[in-house]
DSSP file (Angstrom, degrees, kcal/mol; ACC not computed):
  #  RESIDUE AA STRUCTURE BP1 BP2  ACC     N-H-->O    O-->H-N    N-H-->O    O-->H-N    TCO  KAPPA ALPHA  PHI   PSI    X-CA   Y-CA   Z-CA
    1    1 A X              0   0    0      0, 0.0   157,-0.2     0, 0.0     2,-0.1   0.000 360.0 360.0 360.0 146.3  137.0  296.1  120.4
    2    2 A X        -     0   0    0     88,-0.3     2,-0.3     1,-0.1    93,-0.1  -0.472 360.0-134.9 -60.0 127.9  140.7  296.4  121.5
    3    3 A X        -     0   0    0     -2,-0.1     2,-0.3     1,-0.1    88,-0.1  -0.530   6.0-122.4-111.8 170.5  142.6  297.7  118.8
    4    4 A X        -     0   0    0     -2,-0.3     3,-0.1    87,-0.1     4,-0.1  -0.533  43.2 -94.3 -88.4 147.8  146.0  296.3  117.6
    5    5 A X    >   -     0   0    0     81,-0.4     3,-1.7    -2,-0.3     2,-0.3   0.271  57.7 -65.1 -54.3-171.7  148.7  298.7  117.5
    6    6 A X  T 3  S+     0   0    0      1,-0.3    -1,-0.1    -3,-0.1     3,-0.1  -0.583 122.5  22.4 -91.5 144.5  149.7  300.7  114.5
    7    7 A X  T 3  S+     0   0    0     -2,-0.3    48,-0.7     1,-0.2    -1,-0.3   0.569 100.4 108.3  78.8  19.4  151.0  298.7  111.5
    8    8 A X    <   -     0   0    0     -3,-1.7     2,-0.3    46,-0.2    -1,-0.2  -0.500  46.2-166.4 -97.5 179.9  149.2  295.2  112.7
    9    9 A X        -     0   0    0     44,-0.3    44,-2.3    -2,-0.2     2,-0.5  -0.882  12.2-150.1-161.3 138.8  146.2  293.5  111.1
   10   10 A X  E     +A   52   0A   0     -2,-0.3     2,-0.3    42,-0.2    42,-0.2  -0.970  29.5 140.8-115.7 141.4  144.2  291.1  112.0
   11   11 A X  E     -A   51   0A   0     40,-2.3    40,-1.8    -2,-0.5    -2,-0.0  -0.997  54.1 -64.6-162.1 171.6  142.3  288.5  109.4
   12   12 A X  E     -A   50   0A   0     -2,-0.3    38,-0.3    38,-0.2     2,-0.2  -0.153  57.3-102.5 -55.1 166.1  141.5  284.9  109.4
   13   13 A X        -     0   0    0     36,-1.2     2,-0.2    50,-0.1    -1,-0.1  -0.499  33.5-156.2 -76.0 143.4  144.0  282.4  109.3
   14   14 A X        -     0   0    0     -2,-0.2     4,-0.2     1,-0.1    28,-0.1  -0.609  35.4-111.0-123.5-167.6  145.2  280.3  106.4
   15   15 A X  S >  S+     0   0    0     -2,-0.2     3,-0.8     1,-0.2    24,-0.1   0.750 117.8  60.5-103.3  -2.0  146.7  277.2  105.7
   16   16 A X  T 3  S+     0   0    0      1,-0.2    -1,-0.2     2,-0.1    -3,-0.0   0.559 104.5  64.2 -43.1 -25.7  150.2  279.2  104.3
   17   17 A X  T >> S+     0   0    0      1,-0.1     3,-1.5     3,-0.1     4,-1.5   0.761  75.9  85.0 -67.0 -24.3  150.0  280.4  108.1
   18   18 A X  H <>>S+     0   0    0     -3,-0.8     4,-2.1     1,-0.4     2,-1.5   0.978  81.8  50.2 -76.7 -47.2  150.4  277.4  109.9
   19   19 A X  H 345S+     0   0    0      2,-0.2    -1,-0.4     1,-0.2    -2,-0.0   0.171 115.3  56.8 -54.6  52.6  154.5  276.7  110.3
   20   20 A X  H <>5S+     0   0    0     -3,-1.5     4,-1.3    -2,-1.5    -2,-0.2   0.293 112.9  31.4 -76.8 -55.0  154.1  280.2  111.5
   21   21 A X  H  <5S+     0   0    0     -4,-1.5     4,-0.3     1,-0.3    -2,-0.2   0.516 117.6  53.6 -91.3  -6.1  151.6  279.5  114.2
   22   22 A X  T  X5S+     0   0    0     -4,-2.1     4,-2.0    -5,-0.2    -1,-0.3   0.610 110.2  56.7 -80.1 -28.2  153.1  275.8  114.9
   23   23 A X  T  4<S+     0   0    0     -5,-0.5    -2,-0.2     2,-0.2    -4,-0.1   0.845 117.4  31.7 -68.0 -33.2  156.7  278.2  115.3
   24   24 A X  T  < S+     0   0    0     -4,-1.3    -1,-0.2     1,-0.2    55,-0.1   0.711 115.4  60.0 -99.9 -14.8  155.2  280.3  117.9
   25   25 A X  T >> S+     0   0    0     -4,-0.3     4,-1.5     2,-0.2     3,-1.2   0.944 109.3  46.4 -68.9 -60.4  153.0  277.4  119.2
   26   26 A X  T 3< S+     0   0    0     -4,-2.0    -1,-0.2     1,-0.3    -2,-0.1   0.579 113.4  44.8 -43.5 -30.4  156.2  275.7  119.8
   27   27 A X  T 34 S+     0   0    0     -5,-0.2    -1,-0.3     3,-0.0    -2,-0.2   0.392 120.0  43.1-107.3   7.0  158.0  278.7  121.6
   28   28 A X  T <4 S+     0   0    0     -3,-1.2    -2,-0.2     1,-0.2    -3,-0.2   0.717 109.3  56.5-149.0 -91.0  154.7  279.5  123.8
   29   29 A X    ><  -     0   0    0     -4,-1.5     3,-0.6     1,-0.1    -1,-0.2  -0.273  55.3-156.7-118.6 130.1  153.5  275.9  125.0
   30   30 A X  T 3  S+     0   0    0      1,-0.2     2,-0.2    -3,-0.1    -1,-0.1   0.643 105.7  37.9 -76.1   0.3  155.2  273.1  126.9
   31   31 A X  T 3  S-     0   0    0      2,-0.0    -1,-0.2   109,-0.0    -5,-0.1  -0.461  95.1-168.7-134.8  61.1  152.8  270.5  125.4
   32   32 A X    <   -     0   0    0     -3,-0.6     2,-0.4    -2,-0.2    -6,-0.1  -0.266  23.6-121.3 -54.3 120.2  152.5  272.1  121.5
   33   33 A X        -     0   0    0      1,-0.1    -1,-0.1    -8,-0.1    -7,-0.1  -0.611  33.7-111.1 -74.4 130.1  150.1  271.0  119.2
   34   34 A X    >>  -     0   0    0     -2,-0.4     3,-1.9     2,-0.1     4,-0.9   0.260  31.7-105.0 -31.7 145.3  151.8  269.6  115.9
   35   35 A X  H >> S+     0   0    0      1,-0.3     3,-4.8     2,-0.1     4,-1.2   0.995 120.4  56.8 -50.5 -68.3  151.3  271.9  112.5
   36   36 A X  H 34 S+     0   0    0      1,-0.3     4,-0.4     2,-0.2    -1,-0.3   0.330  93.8  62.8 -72.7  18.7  148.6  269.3  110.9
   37   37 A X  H <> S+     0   0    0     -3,-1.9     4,-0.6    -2,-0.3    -1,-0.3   0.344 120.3  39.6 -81.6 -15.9  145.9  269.5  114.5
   38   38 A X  H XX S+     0   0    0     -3,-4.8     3,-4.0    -4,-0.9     4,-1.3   0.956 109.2  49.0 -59.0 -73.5  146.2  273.5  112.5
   39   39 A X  H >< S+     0   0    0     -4,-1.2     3,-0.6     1,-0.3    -3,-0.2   0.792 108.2  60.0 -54.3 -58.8  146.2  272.7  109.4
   40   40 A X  H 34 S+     0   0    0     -4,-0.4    -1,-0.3    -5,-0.3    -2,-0.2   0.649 107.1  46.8 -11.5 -29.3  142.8  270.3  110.4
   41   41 A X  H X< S+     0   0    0     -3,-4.0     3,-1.0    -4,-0.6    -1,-0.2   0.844  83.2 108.3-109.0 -32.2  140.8  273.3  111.6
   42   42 A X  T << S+     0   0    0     -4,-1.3   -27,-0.1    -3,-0.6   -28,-0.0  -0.024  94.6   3.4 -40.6 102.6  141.6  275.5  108.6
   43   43 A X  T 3  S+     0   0    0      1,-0.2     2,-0.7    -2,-0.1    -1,-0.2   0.895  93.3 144.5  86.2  28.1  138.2  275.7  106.6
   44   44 A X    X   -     0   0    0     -3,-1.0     3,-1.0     1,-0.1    -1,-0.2  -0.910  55.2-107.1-124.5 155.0  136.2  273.9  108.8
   45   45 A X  T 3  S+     0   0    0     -2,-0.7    -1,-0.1     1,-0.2    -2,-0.0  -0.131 107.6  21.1 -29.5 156.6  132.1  274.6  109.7
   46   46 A X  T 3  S+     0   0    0      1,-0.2    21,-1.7    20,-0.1    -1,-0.2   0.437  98.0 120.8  86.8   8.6  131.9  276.0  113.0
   47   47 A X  E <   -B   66   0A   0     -3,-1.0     2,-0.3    19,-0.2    19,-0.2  -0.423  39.8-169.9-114.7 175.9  135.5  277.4  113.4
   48   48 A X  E     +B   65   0A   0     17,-0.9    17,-9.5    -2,-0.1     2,-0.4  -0.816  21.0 167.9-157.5 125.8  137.0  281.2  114.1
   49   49 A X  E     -B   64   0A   0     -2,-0.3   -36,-1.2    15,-0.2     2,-0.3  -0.963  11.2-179.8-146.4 120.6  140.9  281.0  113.5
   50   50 A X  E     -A   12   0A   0     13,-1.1   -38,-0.2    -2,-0.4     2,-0.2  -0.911  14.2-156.8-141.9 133.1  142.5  284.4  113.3
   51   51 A X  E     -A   11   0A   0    -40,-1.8   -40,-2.3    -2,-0.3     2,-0.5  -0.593  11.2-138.6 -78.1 138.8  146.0  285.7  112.8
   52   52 A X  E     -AC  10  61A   0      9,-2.5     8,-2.0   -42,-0.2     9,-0.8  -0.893  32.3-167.6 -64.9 126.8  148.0  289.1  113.7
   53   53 A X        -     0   0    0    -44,-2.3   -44,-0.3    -2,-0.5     2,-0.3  -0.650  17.3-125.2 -82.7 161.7  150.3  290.3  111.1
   54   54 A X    >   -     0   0    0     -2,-0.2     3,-3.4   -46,-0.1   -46,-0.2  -0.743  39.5-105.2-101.0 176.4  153.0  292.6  110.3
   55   55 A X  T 3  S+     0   0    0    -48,-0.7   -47,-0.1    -2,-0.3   -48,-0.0   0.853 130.1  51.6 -61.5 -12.4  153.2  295.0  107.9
   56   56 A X  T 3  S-     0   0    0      2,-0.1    -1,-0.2     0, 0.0     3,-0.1   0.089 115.4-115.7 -59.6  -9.1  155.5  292.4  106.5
   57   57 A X    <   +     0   0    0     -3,-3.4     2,-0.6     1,-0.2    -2,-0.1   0.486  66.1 142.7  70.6  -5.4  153.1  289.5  106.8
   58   58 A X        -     0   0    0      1,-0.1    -1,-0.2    -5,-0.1     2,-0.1  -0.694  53.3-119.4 -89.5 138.4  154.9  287.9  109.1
   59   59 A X        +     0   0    0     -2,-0.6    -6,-0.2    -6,-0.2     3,-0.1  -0.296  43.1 154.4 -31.2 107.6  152.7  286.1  111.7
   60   60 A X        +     0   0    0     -8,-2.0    20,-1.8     1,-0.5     2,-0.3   0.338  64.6  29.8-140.2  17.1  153.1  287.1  115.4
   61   61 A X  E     -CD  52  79A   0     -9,-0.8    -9,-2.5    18,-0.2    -1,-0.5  -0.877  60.6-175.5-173.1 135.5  149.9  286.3  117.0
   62   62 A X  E     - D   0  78A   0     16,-1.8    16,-2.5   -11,-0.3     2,-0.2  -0.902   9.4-156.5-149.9 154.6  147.0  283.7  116.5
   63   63 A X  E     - D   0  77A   0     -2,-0.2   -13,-1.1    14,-0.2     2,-0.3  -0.968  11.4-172.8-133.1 146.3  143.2  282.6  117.9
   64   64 A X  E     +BD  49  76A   0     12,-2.3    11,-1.1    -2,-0.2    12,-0.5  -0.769  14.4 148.9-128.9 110.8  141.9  279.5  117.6
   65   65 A X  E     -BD  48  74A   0    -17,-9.5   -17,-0.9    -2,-0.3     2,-0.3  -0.639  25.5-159.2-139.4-175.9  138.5  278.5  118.5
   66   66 A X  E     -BD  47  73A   0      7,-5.2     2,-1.1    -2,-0.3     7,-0.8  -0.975  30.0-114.1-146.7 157.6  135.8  276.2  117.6
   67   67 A X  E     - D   0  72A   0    -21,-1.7     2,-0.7    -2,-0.3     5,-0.2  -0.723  25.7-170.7-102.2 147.6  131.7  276.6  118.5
   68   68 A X  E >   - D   0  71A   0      3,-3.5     3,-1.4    -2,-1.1    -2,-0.0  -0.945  62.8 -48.4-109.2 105.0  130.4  274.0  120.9
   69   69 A X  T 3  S-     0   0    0     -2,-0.7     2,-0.5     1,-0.2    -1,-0.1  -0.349 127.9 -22.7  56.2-143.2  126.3  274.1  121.2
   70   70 A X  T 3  S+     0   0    0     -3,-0.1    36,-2.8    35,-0.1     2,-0.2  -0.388 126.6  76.3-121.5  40.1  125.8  277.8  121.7
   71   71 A X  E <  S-D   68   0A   0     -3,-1.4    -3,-3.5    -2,-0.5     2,-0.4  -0.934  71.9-126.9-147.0 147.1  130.0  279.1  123.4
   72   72 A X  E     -De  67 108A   0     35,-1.9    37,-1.5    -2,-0.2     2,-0.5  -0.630  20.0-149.0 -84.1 165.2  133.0  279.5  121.4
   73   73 A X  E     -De  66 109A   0     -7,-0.8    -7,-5.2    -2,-0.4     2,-0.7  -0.941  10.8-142.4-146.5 119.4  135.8  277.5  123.0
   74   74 A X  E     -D   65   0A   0     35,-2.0    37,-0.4    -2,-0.5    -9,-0.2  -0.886  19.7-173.3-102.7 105.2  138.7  279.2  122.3
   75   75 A X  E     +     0   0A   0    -11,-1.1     2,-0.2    -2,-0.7   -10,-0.1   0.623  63.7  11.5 -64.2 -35.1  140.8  276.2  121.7
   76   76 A X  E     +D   64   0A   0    -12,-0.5   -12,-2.3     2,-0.0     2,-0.3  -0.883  59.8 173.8-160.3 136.9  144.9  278.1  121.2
   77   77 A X  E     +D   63   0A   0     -2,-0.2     2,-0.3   -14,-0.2   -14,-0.2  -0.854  17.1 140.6-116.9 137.1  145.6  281.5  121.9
   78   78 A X  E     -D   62   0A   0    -16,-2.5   -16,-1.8    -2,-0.3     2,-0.4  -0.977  33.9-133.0-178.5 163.5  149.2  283.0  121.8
   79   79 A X  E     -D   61   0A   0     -2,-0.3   -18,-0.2   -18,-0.3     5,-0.1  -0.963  38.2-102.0-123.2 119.8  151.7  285.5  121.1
   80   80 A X    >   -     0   0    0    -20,-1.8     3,-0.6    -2,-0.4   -20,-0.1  -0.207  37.8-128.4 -23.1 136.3  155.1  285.7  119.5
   81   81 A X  G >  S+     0   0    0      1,-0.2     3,-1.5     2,-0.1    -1,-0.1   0.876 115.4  60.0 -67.3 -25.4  157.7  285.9  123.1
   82   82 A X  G 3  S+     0   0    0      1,-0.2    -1,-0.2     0, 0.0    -2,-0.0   0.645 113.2  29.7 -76.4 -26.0  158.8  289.2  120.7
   83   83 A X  G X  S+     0   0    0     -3,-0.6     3,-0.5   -23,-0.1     5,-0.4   0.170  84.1 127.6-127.2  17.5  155.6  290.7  120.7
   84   84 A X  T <   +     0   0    0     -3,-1.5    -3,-0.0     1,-0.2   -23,-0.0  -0.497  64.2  34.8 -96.6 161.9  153.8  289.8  124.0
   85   85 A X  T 3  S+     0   0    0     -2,-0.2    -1,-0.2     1,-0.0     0, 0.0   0.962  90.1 100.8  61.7  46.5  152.1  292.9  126.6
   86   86 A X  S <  S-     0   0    0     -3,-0.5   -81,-0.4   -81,-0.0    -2,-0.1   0.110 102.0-101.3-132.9  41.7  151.2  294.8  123.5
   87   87 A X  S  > S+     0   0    0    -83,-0.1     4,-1.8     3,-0.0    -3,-0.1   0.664  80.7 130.0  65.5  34.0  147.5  293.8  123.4
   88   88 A X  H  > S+     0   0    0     -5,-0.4     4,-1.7     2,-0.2     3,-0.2   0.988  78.5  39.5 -83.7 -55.2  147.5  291.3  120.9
   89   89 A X  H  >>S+     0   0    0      1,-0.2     4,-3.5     2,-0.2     5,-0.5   0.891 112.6  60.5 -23.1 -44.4  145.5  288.5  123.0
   90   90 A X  H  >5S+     0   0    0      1,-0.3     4,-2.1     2,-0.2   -88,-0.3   0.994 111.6  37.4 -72.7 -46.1  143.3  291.3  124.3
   91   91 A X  H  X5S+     0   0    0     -4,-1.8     4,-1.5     1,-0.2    -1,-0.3   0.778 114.5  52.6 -81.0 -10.4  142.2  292.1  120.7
   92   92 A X  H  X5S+     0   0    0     -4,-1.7     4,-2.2     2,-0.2    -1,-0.2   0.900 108.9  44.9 -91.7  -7.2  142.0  289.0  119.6
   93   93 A X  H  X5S+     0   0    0     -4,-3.5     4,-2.2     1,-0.3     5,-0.3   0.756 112.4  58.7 -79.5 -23.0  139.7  287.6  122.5
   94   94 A X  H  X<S+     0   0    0     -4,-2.1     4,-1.6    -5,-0.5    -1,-0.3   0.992 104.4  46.8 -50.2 -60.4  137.9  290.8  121.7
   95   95 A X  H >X S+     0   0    0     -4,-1.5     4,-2.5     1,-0.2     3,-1.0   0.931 110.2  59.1 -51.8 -60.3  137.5  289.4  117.9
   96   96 A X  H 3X S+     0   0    0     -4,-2.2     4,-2.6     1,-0.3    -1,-0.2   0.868 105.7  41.2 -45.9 -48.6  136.4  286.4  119.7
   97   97 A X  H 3X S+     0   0    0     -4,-2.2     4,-3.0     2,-0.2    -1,-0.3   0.909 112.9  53.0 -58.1 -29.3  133.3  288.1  121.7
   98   98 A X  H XX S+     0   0    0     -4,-1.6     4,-0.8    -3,-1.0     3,-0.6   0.995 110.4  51.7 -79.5 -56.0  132.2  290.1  118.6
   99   99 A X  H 3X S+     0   0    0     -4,-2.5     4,-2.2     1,-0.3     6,-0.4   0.890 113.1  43.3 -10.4 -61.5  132.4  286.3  117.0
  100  100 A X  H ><>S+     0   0    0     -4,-2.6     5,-2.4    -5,-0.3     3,-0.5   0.944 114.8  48.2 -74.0 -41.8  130.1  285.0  119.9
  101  101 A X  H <<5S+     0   0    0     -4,-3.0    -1,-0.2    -3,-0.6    -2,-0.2   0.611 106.4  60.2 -96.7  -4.7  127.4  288.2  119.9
  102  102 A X  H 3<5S+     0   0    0     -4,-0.8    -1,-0.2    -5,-0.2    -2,-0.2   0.825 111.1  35.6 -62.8 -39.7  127.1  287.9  116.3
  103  103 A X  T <<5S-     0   0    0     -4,-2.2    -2,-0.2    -3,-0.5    -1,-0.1  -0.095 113.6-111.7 -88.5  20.2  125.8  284.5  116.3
  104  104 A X  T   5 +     0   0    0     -3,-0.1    -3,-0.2     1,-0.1    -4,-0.1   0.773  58.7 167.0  59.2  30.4  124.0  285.0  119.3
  105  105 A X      < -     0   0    0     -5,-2.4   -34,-0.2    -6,-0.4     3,-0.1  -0.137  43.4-122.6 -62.7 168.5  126.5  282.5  121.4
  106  106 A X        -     0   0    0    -36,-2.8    46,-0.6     1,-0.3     2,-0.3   0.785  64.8 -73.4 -73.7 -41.3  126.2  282.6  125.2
  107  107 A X        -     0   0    0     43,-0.3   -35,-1.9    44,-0.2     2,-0.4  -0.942  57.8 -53.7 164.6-174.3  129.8  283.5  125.8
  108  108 A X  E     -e   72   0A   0     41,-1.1   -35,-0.2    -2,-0.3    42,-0.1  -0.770  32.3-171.9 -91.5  65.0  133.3  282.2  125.8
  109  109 A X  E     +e   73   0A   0    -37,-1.5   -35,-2.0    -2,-0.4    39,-0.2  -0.025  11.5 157.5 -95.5 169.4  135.0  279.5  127.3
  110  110 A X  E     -F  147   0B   0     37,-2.0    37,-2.2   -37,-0.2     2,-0.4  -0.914  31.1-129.9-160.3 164.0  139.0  278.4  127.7
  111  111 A X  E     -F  146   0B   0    -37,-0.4     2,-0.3    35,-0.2    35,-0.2  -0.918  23.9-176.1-102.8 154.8  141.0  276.4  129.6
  112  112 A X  E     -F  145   0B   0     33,-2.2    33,-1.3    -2,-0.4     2,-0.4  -0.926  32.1-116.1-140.1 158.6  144.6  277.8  131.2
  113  113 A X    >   -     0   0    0     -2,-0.3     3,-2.5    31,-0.2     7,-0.2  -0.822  30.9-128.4 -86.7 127.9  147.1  276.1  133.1
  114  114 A X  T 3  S+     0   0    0     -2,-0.4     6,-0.1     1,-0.2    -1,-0.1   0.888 104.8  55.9 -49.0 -42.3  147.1  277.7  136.5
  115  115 A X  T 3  S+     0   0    0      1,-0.1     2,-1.5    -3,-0.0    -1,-0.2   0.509  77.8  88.6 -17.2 -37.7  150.4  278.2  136.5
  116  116 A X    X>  +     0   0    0     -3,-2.5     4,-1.8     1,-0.2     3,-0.5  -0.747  64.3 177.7-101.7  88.2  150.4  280.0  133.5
  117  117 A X  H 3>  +     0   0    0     -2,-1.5     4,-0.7     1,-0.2    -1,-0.2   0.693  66.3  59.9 -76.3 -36.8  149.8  283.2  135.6
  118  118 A X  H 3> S+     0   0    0      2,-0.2     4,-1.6    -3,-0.1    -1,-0.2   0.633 113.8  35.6 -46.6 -36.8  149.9  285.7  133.1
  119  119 A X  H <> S+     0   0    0     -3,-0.5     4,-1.6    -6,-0.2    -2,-0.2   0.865 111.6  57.2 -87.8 -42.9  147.0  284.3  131.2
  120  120 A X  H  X S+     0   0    0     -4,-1.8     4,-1.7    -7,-0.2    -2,-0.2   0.769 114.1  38.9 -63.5 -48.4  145.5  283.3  134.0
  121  121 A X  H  X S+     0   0    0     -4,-0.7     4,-0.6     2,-0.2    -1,-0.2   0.883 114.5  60.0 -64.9 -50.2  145.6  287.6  135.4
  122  122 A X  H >X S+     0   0    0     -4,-1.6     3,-6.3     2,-0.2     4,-1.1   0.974 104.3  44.4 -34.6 -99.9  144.8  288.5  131.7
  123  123 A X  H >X>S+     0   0    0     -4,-1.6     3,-4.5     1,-0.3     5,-1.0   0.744 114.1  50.3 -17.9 -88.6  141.3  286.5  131.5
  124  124 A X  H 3<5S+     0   0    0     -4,-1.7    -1,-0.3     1,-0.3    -2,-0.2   0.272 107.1  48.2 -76.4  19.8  140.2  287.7  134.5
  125  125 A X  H <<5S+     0   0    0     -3,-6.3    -1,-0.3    -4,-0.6    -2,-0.2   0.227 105.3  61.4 -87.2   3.1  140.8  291.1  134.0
  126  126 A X  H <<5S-     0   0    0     -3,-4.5    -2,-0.2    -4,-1.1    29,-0.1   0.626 128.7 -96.4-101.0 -25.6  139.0  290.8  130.6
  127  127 A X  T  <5S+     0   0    0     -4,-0.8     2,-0.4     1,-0.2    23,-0.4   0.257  75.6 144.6 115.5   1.5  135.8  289.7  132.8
  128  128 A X      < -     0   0    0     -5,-1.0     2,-0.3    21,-0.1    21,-0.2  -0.482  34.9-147.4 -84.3 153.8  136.0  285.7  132.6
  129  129 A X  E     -G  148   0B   0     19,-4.7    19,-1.1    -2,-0.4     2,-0.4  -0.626  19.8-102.5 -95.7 149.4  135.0  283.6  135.4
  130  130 A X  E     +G  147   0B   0     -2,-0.3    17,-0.2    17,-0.3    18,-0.1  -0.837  42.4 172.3 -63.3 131.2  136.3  279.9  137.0
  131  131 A X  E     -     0   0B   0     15,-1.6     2,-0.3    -2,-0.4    16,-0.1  -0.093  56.4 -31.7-160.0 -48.7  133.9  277.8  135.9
  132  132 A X  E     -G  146   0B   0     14,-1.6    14,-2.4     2,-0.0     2,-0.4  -0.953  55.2-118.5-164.9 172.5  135.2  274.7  136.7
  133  133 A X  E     -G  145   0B   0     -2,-0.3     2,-1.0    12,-0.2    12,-0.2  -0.996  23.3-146.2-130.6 139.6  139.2  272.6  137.3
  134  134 A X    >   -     0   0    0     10,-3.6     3,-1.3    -2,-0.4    10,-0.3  -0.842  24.5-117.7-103.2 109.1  139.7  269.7  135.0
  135  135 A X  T 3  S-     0   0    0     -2,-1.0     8,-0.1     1,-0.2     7,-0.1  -0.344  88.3 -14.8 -56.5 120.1  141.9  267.0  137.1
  136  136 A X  T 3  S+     0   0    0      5,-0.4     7,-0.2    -2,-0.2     6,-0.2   0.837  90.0 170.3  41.8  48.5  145.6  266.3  135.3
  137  137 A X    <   +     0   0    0     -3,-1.3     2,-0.3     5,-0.2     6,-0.2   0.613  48.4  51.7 -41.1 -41.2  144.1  268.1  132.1
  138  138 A X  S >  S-     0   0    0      4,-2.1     3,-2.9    -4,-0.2     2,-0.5  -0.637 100.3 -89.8-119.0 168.5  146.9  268.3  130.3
  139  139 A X  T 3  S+     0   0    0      1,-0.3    -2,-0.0    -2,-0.3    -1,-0.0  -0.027 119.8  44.2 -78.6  29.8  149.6  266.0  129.2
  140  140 A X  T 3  S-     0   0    0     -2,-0.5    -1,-0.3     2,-0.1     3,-0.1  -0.153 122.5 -94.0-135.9  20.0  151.9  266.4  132.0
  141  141 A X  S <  S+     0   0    0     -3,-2.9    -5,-0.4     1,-0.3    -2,-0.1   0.152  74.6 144.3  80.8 -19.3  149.3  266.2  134.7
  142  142 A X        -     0   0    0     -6,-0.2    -4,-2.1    -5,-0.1    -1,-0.3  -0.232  46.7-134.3 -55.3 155.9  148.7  269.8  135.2
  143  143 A X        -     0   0    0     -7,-0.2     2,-0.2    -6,-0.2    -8,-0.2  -0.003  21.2-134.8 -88.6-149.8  145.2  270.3  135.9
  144  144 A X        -     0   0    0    -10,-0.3   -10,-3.6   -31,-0.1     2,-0.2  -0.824   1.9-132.2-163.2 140.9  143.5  273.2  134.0
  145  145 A X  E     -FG 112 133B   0    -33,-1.3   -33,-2.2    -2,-0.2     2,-0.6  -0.494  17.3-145.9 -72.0 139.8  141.1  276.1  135.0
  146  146 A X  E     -FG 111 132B   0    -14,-2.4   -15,-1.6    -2,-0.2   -14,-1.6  -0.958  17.0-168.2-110.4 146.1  138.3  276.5  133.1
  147  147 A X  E     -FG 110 130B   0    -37,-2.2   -37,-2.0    -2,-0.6     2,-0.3  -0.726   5.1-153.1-122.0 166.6  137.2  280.1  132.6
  148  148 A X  E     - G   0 129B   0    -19,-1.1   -19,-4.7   -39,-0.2     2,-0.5  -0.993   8.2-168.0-143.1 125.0  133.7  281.7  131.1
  149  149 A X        -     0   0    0     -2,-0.3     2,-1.4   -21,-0.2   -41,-1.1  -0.958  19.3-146.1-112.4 126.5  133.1  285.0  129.5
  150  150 A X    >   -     0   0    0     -2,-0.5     3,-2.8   -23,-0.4   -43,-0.3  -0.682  12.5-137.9 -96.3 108.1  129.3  285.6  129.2
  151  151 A X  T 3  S+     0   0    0     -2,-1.4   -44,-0.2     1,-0.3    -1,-0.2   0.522  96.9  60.4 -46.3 -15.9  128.7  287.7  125.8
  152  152 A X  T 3  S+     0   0    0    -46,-0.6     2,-0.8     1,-0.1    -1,-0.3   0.494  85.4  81.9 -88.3  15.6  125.9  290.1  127.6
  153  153 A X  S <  S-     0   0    0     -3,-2.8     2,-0.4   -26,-0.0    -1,-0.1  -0.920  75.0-155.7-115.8 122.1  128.2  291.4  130.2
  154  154 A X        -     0   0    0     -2,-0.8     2,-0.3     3,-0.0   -27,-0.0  -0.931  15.5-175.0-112.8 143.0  130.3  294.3  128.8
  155  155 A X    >   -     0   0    0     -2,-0.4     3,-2.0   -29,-0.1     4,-0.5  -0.833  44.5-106.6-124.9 163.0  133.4  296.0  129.4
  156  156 A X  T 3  S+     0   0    0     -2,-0.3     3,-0.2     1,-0.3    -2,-0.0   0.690 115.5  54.2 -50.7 -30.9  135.4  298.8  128.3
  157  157 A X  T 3  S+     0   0    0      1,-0.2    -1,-0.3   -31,-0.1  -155,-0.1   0.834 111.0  45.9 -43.5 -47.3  137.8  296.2  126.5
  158  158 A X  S <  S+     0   0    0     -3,-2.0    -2,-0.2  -157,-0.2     2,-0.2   0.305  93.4  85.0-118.3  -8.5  135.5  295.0  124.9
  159  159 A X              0   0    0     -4,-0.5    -4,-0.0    -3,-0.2     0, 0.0  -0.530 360.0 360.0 -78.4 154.3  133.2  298.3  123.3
  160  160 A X              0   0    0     -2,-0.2    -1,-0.1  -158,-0.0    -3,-0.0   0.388 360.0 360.0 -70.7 360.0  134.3  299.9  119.9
């Protein structure tokens, strides 16, 4: 798995986390989901929601995903602007595959804005595919890609 730099953690998410991850949610995304769609997923069947920390506790990096049938759909991924290009995404979509081959999932789905170019480079250097476009997906008309990681094809990101 990609590991997080020296003096990070990763662990599930709580519901003392969420103004954290609605702060950065806010500073990351033009169409932000509100604190209480968080605070909803905290503690429910079926879910994987995990946080970066500092040695400080403070919150700089979140996953959110949910299982559909037999793929995680990773629902929110993001990064602190403070903290972003030091592999926190990459480990946590790592956490997310180890998630998916534990329970025997198929793989990994998301949607991205195309736009969103970084994420867009990210993913598919990580091994995810285009799948599919959802027409004027999002609340401002943008469409969105959907991408697929299939949990038997490994990469070097992705070994221990």
């Amino acid at each position: 798995m990609a590991a997080l730099p020296e003096g990070l953690t990763s662990r599930p998410a709580v519901a003392d986390d969420v103004p954290a991850v609605a702060a950065i949610e806010s500073e990351v995304f033009p169409d932000p989901w509100p604190a209480h769609l968080y605070l909803q997923e905290i503690d429910q069947p079926l879910r994987l929601q995990r946080v970066v920390t500092t040695v400080r506790g403070e919150v700089i990096a979140y996953l959110f995903g949910c299982w559909q049938v037999d793929e995680l759909h990773v629902l929110k991924v993001a990064c602190h602007p403070l903290y972003e290009g030091r592999g926190l995404a990459t480990s946590l979509l790592a956490e997310a595959l180890d998630e998916t081959r534990q329970r025997h999932g198929r793989g990994v789905i998301l949607e991205v804005r195309p736009t969103n170019l970084r994420a867009v480079r990210l993913y598919r250097h990580l091994g995810y595919h285009l799948i599919a476009r959802r027409q004027r997906y999002y609340a401002d008309g943008e469409d969105a890609l959907v991408m697929f990681l299939d949990s038997s094809r490994a990469t070097a990101w992705q070994r221990r």
